[in-house]
C-alpha positions in Angstrom: -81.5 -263.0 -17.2 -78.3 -264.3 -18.4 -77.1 -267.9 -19.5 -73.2 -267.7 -17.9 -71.9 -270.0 -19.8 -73.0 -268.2 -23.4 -73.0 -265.0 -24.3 -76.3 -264.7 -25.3 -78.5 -263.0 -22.5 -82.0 -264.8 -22.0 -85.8 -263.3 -22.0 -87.9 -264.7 -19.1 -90.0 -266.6 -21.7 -86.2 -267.8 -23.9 -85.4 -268.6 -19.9 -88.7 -270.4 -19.4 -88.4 -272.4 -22.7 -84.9 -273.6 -22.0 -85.9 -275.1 -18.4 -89.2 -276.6 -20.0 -86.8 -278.5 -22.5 -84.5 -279.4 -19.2 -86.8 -280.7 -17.3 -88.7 -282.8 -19.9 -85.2 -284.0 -20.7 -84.6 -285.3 -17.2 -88.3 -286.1 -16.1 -88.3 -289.8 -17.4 -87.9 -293.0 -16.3 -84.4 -293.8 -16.5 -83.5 -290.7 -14.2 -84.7 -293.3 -11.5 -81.9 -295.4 -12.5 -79.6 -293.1 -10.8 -81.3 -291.6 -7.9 -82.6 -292.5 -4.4 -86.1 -292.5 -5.7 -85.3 -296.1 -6.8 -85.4 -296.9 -3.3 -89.6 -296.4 -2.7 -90.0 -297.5 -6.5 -89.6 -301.1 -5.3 -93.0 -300.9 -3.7 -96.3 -300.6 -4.6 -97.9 -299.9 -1.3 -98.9 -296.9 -0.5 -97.2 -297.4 3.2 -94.6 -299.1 1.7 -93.5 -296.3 -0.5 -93.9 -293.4 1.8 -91.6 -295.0 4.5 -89.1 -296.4 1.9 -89.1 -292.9 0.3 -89.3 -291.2 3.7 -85.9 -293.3 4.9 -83.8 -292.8 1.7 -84.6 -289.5 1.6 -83.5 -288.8 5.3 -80.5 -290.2 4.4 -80.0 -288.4 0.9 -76.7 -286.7 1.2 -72.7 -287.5 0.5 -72.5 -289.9 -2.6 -75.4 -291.1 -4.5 -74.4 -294.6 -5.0 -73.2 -294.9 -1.5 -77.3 -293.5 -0.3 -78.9 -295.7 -3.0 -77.0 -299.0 -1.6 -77.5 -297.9 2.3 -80.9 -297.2 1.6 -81.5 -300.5 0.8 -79.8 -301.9 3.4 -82.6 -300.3 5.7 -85.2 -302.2 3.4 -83.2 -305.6 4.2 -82.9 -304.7 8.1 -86.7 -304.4 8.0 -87.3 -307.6 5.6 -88.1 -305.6 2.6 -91.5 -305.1 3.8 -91.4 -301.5 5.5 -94.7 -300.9 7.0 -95.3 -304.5 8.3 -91.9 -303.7 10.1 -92.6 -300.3 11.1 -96.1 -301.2 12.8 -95.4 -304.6 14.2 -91.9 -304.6 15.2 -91.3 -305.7 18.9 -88.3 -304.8 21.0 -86.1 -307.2 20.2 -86.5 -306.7 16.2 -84.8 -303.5 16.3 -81.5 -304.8 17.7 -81.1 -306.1 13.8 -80.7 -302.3 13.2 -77.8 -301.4 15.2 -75.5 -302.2 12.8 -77.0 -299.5 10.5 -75.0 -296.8 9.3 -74.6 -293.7 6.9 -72.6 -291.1 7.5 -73.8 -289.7 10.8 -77.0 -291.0 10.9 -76.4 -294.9 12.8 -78.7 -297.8 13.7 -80.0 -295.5 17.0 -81.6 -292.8 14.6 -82.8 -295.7 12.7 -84.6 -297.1 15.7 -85.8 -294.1 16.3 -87.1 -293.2 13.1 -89.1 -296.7 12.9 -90.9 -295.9 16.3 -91.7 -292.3 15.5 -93.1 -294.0 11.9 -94.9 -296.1 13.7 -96.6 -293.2 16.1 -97.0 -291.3 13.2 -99.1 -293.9 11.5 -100.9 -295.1 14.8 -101.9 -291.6 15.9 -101.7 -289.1 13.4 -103.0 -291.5 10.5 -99.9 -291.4 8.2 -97.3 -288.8 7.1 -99.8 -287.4 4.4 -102.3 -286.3 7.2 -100.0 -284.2 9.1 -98.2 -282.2 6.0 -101.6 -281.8 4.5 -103.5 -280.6 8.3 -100.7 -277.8 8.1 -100.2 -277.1 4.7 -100.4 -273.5 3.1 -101.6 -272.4 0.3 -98.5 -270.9 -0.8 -96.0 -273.8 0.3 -95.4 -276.4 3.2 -92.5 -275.3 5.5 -94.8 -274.5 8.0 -96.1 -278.0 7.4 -92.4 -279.5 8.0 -92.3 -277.4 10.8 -94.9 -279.4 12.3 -94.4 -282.7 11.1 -91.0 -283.0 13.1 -92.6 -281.7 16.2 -95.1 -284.5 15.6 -92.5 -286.9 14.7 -90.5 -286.3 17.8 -93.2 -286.5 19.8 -92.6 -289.9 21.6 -89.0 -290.0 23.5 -85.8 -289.9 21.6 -82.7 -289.2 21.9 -81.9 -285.3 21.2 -79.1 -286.1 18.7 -81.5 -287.3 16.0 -83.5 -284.5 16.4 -81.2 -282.6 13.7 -82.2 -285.5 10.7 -85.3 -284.1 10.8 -85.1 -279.8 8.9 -87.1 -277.2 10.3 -87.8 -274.2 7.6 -88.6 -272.4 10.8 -85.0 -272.7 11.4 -83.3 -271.6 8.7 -83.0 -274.8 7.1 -83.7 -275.2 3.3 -84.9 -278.8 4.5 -83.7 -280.4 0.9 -84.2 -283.8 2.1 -87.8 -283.0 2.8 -88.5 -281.2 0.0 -87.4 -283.9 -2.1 -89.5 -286.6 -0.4 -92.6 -284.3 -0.8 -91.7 -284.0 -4.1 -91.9 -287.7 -4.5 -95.5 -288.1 -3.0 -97.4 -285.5 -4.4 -96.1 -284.6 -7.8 -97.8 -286.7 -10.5 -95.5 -286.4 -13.7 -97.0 -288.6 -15.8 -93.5 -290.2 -16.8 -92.9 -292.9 -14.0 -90.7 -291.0 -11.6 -92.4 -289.3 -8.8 -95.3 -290.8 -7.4 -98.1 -288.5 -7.3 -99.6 -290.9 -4.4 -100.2 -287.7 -1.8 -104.0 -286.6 -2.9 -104.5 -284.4 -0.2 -101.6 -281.8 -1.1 -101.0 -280.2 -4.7 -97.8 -279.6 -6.4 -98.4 -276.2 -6.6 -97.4 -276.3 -3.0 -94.1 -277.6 -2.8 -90.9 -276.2 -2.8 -87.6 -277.3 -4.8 -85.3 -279.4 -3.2 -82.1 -276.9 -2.7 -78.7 -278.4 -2.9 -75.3 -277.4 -4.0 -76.0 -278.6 -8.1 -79.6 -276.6 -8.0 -78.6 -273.8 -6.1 -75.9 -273.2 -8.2 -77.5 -273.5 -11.4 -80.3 -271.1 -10.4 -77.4 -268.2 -9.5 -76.1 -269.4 -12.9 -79.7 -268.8 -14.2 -80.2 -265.1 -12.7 -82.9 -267.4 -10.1 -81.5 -267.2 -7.2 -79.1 -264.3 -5.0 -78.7 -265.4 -1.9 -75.4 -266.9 -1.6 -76.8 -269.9 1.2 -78.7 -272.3 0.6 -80.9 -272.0 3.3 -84.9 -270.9 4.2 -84.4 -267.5 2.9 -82.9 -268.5 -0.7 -85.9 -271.2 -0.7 -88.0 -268.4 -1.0 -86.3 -266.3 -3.1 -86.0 -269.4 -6.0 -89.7 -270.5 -4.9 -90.9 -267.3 -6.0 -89.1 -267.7 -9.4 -90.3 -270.8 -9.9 -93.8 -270.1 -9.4 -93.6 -267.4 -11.8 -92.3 -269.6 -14.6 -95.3 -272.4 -13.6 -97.6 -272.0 -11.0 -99.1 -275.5 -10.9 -95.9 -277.5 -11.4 -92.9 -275.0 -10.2 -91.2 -278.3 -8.7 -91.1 -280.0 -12.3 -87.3 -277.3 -12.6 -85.9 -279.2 -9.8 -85.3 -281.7 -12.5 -83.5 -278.9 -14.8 -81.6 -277.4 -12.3 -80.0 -280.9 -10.6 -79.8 -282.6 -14.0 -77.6 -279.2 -15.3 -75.6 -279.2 -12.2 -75.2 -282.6 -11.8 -75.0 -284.4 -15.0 -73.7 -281.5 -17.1 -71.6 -279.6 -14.6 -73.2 -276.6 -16.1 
């Protein structure tokens, strides 16, 4: 594998070393001072943080300051106090969310999104239980699969159907990926959660965007030109080679090369 931007052509374990040192570099606390996760870090509920981290993920693409300041606008809408909202919400408390708005998702997904929350955790008994009752041992895009059929379950408009990825698609689901990455890995530093006990990190996949897809064809990781389902496997693969147990921690190395140091 070869480093593009030196001449110097790296060994799988110079390769492994120089994403260890990238990811350490990125995996601590002031990374949260300029991502979404902020959003779900301003709650110490369990509930709390899955739905605040569930929302701003959802809503996770465009600009970053512009999805960190709408993202807290859907904590105001719901009186900064998610789950109480979510679960005991009457009719005429979602009308305050019609004025919602990011990019093409609007105060109707919104609405939606509350009331499928709210089935979620009245009859599936949270998010966590449905990724982990379809969870594989060797990933969870089956589990995504069926976590939006589950989450669409009560009636809804088609059109916000499409905020929810299915790997079983073709989709990459980024947004997805990156929440799950938020619940489940434990990193010891402050910035994702580790709050999902039922699922392991070993299972999840990296979130796949325009900075880390890049980086990984940089990086000799990655082929496939899209960034879809098929190139998620192709960089999952990679990944678990370089760390079995953690292969999520290079999502950090890859964004924070693309992003921060337009590698």
């Amino acid at each position: 594998m070869e480093l593009k931007n030196n001449t110097t052509p790296l060994s799988s374990s110079e390769l492994k070393e120089f994403l260890d040192a990238k990811a350490a570099e990125y995996n601590k606390p002031d990374f949260i001072d300029t991502d979404p996760i902020q959003v779900p870090h301003a709650f110490t509920r369990k509930e709390d943080i899955e739905i605040a981290g569930f929302l701003a993920a959802t809503i996770a693409w465009g600009n970053r300051k512009s999805i960190i300041n709408n993202a807290r606008k859907m904590m105001a809408l719901m009186g900064d106090a998610p789950y109480d909202f979510v679960m005991s919400h009457k009719a005429d408390d979602l009308e305050k969310l019609n004025t919602f708005v990011h990019r093409t998702f609007n105060g109707t997904d919104l609405k939606c999104f509350v009331q499928s929350l709210r089935h979620i955790y009245g009859r599936h008994g949270g998010p966590e239980t449905v990724f982990a009752k379809y969870a594989g041992e060797g990933g969870l895009q089956h589990a995504i699969h069926h976590f939006k059929k589950s989450f669409f379950e009560i009636p809804h408009l088609p059109r916000t159907e499409k905020h929810v990825s299915d790997p079983l698609k073709g989709s990459s689901a980024k947004r997805i990926n990156m929440f799950l990455r938020w619940m489940v890995r434990n990193d010891n530093t402050g910035v994702d959660f580790g709050i999902w006990k039922q699922l392991s990190p070993s299972q999840l996949s990296c979130p796949l965007d325009v900075h880390s897809g890049n980086v990984a064809r940089k990086l000799g990781l990655l082929k496939r030109k899209q960034n879809d389902a098929r190139a998620l496997t192709e960089l999952d693969g990679n990944l678990r080679e370089l760390d079995p147990s953690d292969p999520v921690k290079y999502d950090f190395a890859l964004f924070g090369l693309g992003a921060f140091e337009k590698f």
